[in-house]
C-alpha positions in Angstrom: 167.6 85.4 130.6 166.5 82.0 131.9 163.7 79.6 130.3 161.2 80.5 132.3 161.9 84.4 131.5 161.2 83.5 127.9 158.1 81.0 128.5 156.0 83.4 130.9 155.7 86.4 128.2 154.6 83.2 125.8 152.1 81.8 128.0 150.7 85.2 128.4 150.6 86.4 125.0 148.8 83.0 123.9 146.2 83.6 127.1 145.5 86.5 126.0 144.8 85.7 122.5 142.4 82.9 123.8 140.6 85.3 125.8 140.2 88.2 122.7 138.8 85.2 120.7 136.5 84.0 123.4 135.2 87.5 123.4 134.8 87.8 119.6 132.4 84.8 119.7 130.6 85.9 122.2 129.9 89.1 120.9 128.7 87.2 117.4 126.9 84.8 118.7 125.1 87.8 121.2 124.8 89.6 117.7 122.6 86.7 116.5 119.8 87.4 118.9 119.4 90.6 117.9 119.4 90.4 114.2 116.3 91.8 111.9 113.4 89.4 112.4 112.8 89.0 108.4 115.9 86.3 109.4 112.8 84.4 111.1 110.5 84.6 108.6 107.2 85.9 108.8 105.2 85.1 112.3 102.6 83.0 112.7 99.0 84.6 112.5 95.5 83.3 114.8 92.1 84.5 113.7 89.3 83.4 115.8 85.3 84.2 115.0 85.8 85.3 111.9 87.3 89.0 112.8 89.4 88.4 116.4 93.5 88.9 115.7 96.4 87.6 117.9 98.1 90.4 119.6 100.9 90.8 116.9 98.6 90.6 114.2 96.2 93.2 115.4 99.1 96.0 115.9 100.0 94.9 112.3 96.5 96.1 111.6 96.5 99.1 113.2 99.8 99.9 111.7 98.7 98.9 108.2 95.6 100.9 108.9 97.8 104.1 109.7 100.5 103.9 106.8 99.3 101.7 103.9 95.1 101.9 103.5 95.6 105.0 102.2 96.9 103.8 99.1 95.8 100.2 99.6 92.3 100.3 100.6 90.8 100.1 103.9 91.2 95.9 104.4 94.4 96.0 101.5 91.6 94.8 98.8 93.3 98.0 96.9 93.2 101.3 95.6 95.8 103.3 94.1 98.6 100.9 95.0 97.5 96.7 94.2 95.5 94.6 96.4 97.9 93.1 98.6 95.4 90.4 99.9 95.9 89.0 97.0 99.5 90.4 96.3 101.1 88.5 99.2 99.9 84.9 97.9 102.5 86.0 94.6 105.1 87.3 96.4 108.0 86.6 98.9 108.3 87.6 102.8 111.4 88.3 101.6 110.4 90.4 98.7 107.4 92.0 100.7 110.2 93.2 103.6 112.7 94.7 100.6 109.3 96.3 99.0 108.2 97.8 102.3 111.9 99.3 103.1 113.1 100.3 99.9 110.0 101.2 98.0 108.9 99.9 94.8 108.1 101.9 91.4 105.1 100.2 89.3 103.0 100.1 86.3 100.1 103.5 87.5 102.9 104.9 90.5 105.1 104.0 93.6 105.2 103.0 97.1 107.2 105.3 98.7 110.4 103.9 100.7 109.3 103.5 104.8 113.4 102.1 105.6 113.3 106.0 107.8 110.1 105.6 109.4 110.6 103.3 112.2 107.7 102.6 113.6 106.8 101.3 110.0 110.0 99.1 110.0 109.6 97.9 113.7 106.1 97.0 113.0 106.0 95.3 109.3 106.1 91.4 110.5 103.1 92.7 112.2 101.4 94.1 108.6 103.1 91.4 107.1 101.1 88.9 109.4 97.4 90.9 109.0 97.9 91.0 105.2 98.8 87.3 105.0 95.8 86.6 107.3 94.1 88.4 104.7 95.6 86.8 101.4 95.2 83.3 103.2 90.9 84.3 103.7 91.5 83.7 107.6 89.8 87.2 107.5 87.8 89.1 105.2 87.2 92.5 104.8 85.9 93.4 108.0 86.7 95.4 110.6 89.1 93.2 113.1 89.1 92.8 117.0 92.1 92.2 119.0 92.1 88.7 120.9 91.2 89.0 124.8 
């Protein structure tokens, strides 16, 4: 078997290696676009006139309205569960994201877990955003509009 017999199979097998590693960080870097926006942080809020919401903000409403002001009161000024206006200026996004998902048990009851109900989970940097909105007093208890 000559040299070059023995070099070719070489050159190949190292090619090949360089391409399955090329591949492997592009798949993790493409995995970074697409991880769980709580990596972000929470998103920025806009009220305007007292009751008008950004986009985002006002499907965090409606979602809040839907899943939460049952136990949280109609504007999150609280009811059976705590006021989370006022909770979210003593706790973490982080900790607000994990409380959302997993559930949390408390002093009079406890918030169910929502991590199997994923319009809730798709949707809670949006609450996130209308109850800081509301924690911050960019919005009071009031019915809000959406933005035009």
């Amino acid at each position: 078997m000559s040299t070059l017999n023995r070099v070719v199979p070489i050159i190949e097998m190292l090619t090949m290696k360089k391409l399955i590693l090329s591949m492997t960080v592009a798949i993790a870097l493409s995995n970074l676009a697409i991880l769980p926006a709580q990596a972000a942080g929470p998103k920025p809020y806009t009220v305007t006139n007292g009751n008008k919401l950004d986009v985002d903000t006002y499907k965090g409403y409606k979602l809040y309205r839907n899943w939460c002001a049952r136990c949280h009161g109609t504007y999150g000024q609280g009811l059976a569960g705590p006021n989370l206006a006022a909770s979210l200026n003593k706790i973490s996004y982080e900790e607000f994201m994990k409380t959302v998902a997993a559930g949390k048990t408390g002093q009079i009851g406890m918030m169910p877990a929502w991590q199997s109900n994923q319009t809730v989970m798709q949707g809670r940097d949006n609450i996130y955003s209308y109850l800081k909105a509301r924690a911050d007093g960019a919005i009071g208890e009031v019915k809000p509009e959406k933005m035009q």
